[in-house]
C-alpha positions as CSV (number, residue, x, y, z in Angstrom):
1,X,-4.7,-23.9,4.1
2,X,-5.8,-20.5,3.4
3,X,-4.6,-17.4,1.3
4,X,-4.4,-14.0,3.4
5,X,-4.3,-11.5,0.2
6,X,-3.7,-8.0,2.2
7,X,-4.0,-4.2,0.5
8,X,-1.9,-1.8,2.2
9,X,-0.2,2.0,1.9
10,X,3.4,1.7,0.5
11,X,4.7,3.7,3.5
12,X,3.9,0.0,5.3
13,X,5.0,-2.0,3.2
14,X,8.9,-2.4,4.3
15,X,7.9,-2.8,8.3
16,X,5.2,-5.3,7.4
17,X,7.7,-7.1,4.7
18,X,10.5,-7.3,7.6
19,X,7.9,-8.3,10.5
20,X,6.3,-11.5,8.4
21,X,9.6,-12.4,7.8
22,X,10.9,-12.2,11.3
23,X,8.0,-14.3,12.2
24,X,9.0,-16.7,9.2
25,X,6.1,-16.3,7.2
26,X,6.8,-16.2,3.6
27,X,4.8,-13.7,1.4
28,X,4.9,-12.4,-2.3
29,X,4.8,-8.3,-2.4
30,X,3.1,-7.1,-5.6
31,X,2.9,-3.4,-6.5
32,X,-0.8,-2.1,-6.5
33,X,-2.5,1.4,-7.2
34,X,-5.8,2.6,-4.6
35,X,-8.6,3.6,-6.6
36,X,-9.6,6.6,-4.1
37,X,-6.8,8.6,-4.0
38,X,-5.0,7.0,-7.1
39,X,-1.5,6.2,-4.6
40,X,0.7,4.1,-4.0
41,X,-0.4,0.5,-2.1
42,X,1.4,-3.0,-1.7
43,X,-0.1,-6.3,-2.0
44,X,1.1,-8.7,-0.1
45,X,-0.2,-12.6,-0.7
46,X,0.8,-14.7,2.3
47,X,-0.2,-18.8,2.3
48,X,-0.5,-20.0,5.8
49,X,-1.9,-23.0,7.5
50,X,-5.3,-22.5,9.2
51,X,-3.9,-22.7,12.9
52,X,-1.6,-19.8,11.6
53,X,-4.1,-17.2,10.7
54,X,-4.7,-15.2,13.2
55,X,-0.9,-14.5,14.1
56,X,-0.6,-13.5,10.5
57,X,-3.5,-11.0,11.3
58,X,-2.0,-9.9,14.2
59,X,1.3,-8.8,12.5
60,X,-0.5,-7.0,9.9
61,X,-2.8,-5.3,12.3
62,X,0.7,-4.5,14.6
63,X,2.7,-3.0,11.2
64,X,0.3,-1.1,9.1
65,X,-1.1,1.8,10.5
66,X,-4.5,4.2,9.8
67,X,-2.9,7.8,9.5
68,X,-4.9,11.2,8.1
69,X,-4.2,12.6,4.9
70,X,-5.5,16.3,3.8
71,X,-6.7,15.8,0.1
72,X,-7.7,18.2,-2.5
73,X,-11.3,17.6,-4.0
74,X,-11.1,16.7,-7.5
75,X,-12.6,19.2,-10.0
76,X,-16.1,18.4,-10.8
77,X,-17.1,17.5,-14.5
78,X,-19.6,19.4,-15.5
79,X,-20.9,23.0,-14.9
80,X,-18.3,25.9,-14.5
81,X,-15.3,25.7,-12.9
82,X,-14.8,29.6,-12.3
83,X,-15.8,29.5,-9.2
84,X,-14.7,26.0,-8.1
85,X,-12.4,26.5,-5.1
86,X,-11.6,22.7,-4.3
87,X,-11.0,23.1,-0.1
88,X,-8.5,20.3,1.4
89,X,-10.4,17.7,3.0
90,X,-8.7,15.7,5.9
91,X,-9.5,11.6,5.5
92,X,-8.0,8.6,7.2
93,X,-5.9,6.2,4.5
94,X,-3.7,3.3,6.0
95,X,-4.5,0.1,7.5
96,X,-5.0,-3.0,5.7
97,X,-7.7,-4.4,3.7
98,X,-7.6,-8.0,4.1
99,X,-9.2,-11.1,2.7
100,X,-8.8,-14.8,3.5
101,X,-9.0,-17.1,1.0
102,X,-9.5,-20.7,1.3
103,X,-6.8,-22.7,-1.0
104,X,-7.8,-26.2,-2.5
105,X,-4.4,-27.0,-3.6
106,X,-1.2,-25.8,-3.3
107,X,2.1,-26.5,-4.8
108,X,5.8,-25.4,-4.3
109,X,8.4,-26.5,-7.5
């Protein structure tokens, strides 16, 4: 048995929640804040049997999609700020970051 633990953008997190469910996996949704840009993720802890890992994957992979996201620069710390004109900067957030677990014991009261 294993633990899939999967990191994703809330803007995912209803399709993926409807698509593990359609293909009846069962999964506890925990709210979760990115470190990067400080927003909004979803963590979703899903225990599956080890012939059922990879079609996990493959729903996660199918519902959470990479996207770009213009975000202002954050002001720096030291030195003047006068002349600090933070630009937009376009980077890719989305996806899922996703680790498997292995699970020594599990059980369900």
């Amino acid at each position: 048995m294993k633990l899939i633990v999967a990191v994703i953008q809330d803007k995912d997190s209803n399709r993926l929640s409807r698509a593990l469910v359609k293909e009846g996996f069962r999964a506890t949704k925990l709210a979760s804040t990115g470190g990067f840009l400080r927003s909004g993720n979803t963590t979703f802890m899903i225990g599956v049997e080890d012939e059922q890992i990879e079609a996990a994957l493959h729903v996660i992979r199918s519902n959470c999609k990479v996207r770009d996201q213009l975000v202002t620069p954050v002001t720096p710390m030291s030195g003047t700020t006068d002349s600090y004109m933070p630009m937009p900067v376009e980077v890719q957030v989305g996806g899922a970051t996703v680790f498997v677990l292995p699970v020594e014991r599990f059980e369900h009261f």
